[in-house]
N, C-alpha and C positions, 0 to 999 in steps of 0.2 A: 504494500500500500504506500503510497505516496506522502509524504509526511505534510507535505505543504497543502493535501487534500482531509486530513483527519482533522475532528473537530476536535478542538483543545481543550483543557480541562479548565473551569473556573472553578475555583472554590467556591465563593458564596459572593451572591448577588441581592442588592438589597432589593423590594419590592419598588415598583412604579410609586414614583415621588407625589403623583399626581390622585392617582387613584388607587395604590396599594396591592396592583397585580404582580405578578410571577413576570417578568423579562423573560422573553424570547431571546436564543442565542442561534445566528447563523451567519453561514459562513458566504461572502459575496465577493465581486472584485473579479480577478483571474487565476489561473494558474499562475503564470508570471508575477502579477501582482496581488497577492492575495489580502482581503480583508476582512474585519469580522464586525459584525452588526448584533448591538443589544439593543431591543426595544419593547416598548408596552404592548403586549399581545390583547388587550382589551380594548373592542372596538369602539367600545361608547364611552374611550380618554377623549378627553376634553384636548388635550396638548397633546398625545400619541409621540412621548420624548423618542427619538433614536439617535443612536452611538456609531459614528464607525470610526475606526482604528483598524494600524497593522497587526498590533497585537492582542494577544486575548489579555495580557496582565497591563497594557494601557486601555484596554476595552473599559474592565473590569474597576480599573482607578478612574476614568472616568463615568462612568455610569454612577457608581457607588456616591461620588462626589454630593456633598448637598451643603446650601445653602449654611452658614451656623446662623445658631438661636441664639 
């Protein structure tokens, strides 16, 4: 298998900022240039956030990213 075709592993993803669902994780871009996409898998988000990044561990530091209180 092709390394730069396997989905990578994230550890832990926080839920949608917005609405509190489960992030979708999938892989877009090319062979050549490969990318990966997190976003709010629930369709009635109001902001429907998505991520894309080279890598899944910047995917993952950006997604997780939130505002402070």
């Amino acid at each position: 298998m092709n390394p730069k075709l396997s989905m990578p592993k994230i550890s832990k993803l926080l839920p949608c900022p917005f609405c509190g669902f489960k992030p979708v994780v999938q892989r877009c871009g090319s062979i050549t240039v490969p990318k990966l996409l997190i976003g709010c898998r629930n369709q009635f988000c109001f902001a429907s956030p998505i991520i894309v990044a080279d890598t899944a561990k910047e995917a993952a530091a950006q997604w997780n990213r939130r505002a402070p209180e």
